[in-house]
N, C-alpha and C positions, 0 to 999 in steps of 0.2 A: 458569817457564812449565810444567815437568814437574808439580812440584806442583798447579799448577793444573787440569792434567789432571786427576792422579790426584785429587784432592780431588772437581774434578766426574765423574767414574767412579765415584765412591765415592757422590757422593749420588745418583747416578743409580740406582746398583744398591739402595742404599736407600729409594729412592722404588719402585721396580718391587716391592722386595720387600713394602714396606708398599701399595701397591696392590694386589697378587695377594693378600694378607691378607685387606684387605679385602672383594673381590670372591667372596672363596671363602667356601663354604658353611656354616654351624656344622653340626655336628650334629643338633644340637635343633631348627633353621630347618625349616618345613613345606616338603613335598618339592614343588618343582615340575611341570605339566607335563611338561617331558622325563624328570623324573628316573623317574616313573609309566611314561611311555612308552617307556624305556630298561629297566623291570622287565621289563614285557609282554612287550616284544621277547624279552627274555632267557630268561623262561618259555613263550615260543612261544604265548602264550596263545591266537591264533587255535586251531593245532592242539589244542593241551589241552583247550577250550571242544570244538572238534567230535568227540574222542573220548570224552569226558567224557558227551556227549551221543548217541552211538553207543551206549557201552557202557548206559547208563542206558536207554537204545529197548529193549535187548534185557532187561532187568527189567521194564520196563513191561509188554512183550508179554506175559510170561509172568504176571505179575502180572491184565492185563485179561483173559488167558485163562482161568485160573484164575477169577476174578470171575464171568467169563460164565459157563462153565460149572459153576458152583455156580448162580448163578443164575436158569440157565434150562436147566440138565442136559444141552446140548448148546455146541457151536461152530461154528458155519457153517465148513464147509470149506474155503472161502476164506479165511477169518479170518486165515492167516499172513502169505499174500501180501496181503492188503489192508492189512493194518498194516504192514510191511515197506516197501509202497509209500507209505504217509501219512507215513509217518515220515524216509522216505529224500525225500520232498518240502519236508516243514518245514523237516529239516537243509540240506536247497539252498537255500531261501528264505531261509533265516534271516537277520538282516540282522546278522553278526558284526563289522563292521567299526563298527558303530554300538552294540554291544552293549558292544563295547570302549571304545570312548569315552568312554561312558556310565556305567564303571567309574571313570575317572581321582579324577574328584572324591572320590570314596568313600577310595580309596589315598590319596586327599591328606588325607584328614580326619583318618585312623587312623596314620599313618605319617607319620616325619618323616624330613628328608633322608638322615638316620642311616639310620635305620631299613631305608628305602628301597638306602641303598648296601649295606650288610650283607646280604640279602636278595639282590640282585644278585650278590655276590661268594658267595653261597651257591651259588647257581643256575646259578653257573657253573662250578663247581666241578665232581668225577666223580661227589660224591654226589649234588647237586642236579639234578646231570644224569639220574642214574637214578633220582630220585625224579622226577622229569616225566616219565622214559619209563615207569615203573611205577606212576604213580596211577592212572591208567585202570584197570588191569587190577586194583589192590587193591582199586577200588573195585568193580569190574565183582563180584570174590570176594565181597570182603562183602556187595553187597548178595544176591546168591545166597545165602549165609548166613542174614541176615537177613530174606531174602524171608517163609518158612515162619512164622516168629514174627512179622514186620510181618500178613503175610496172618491172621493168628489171631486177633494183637490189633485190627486194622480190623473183622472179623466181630463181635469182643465186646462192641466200640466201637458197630459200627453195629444191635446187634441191643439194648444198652442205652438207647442214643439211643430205637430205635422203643417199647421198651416205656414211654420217659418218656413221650414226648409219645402215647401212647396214651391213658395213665392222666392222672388229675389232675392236677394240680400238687401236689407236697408243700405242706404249710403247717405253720406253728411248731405249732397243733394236735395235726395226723396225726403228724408227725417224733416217735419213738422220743425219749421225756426223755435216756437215757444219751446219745444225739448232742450235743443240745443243752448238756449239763453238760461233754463234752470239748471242743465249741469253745469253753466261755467259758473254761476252763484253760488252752487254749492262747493266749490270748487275752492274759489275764492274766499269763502267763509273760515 
């Protein structure tokens, strides 16, 4: 009878173990629902999304202010507080719980279970922890950074555009022969 125990103890813990086998995740398995859900969480994405978007308000501002007053040499005096308040109104409206959501799918598409755990187990960690409390602000630098050279190149952008569509349309014609002979080069390469 002892035997018999231990034999059915024995298939029993083999059946439990070959069912937990089962039931657990591969790797390579598309991440599900929770496991999206359990990143998010982990990366605080709510927060991250509304500081992400704080810090970006305040490049913008400087960016449209900039814009204005190039383009009409002044700034209505208001201008600070008026955006300051448009902006501090969208960020309340915004509908982040749904913004969130609306992500899941995308993380399901690009990321597998793996993927997904690794990521998690990053983020939680002390680095991953101050890489979420420091992207905001890296990004808030860079784009100050970048602002002057974004703002230079959108002018060179926006003032080539207007002299296209001023003028004609090029045609195989008008276009310079040397254009035409380095795109069939590259063409052919």
């Amino acid at each position: 009878m002892k035997r018999v125990l231990i034999v059915f103890a024995g298939l029993a813990l083999n059946a439990f173990a070959f069912s937990t086998l089962a039931l657990a995740q591969n790797a390579d398995d598309p991440a599900s629902r929770d496991d999206v859900i359990l990143l998010l969480r982990t990366m605080h994405s709510h927060d991250m999304m509304r500081r992400t978007m704080e810090v970006q308000s305040a490049s913008m501002q400087k960016l449209f202010h900039d814009m204005i007053l190039k383009d009409t040499g002044k700034v209505p005096p208001d201008f600070d507080a008026r955006f300051k308040k448009a902006m501090t109104d969208m960020l309340n409206g915004m509908p982040t719980d749904d913004l969130v959501q609306a992500m899941i799918p995308a993380y399901q598409k690009h990321f597998t279970q793996g993927d997904i755990t690794a990521m998690n187990a990053f983020y939680s960690s002390p680095v991953g922890e101050k890489v979420l409390e420091e992207l905001p602000d890296v990004m808030r630098d860079g784009m100050e950074a970048a602002l002057p050279l974004l703002s230079k190149y959108l002018d060179e952008a926006q003032n080539k555009m207007k002299r296209d569509l001023e003028g004609p349309p090029p045609s195989p014609a008008t276009e310079p022969r040397r254009r035409r002979t380095k795109a069939r080069l590259n063409v052919d390469r």
